[in-house]
N, C-alpha and C positions, 0 to 999 in steps of 0.2 A: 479283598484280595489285592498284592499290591501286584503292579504290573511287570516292573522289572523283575521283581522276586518269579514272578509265573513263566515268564519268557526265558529266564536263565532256568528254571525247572525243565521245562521244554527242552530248551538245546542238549540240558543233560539229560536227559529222556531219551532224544536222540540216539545221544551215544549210545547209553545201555540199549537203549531199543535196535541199533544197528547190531551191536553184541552180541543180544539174544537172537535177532532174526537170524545171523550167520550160521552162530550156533545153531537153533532148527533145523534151516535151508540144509546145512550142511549133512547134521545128524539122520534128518528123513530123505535125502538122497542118497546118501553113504550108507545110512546101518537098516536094519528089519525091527530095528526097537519100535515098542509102540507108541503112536504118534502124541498120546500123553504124558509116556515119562519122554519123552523128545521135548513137548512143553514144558515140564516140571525143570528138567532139567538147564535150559533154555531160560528159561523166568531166571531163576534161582541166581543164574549166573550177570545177569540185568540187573537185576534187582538191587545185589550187592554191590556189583560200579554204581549204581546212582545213587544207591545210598552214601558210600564215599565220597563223589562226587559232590552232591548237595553238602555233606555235614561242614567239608572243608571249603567250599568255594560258594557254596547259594546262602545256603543256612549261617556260617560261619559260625557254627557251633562250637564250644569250647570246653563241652564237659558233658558227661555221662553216656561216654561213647558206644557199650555196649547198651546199656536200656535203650538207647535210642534206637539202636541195631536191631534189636529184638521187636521193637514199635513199629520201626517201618516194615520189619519181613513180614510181622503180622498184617502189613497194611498189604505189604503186597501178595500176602495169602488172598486176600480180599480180590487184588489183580489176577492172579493166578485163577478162580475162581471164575470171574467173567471171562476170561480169556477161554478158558475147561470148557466152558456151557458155550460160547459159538461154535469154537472148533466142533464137537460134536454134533449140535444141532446142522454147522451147514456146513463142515465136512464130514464127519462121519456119518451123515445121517441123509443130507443132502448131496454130496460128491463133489460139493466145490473146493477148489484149488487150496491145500494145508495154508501155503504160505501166502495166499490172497487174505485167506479167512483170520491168517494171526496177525499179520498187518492191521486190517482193518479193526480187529476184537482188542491190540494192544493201543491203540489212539483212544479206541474208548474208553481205555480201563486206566488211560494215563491219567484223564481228565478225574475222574471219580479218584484216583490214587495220591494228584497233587491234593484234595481237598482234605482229606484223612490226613495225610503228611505233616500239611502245614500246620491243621488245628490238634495234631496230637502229639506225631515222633518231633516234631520240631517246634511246638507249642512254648513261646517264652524260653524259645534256645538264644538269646542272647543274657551270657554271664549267669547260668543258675547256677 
């Protein structure tokens, strides 16, 4: 794992992850939607800032912009997926705080997310 590559993954993490949490924070204070498509909805919109983000500035990918598209959502099906299963278990299930438990559930699911990313959506993305 190289190091700079992981730490600029992160910042743009960040971002998306600020993105998404807004979006949540917002939609489960504001709407009576349910607190999973508030997630689904939330990820989806993450997911696709960071994948932009990496392909033009981390990754510096320069070709096959939709497969890669499709590789990382499926990665972050993967994200969405651990994110689903806390939320549930220790908010729905438990009564802890939505936006305590997506914070927490999305750091985790970053780390598991860059690993996938790097060795698949972005696998020998310089010049293929």
């Amino acid at each position: 794992m190289k190091k700079v590559e992981f730490l600029k993954y992160i910042l743009i993490s960040c971002v998306g992850g600020l993105l998404d949490l807004g979006l949540f924070y917002a939609l489960v204070t504001l709407t009576d939607i349910h607190v999973q498509i508030i997630n689904l909805i939330s990820t989806y919109v993450g997911v696709s800032t960071n994948f932009i983000l990496n392909y033009y500035f981390n990754f510096k990918a320069a070709s096959k912009f939709f497969k890669r598209y499709l590789a990382f959502l499926s990665v972050g099906i993967v994200g969405l997926a651990i994110v689903s299963l806390l939320v549930f278990i220790f908010h729905q299930t438990l009564g802890w705080n939505p936006v305590l438990v997506k914070i927490l559930a999305t750091m985790f699911a970053t780390v598991v997310q860059y690993l996938f990313n790097r060795y698949i959506s972005f696998r020998r993305y310089r010049a293929e």
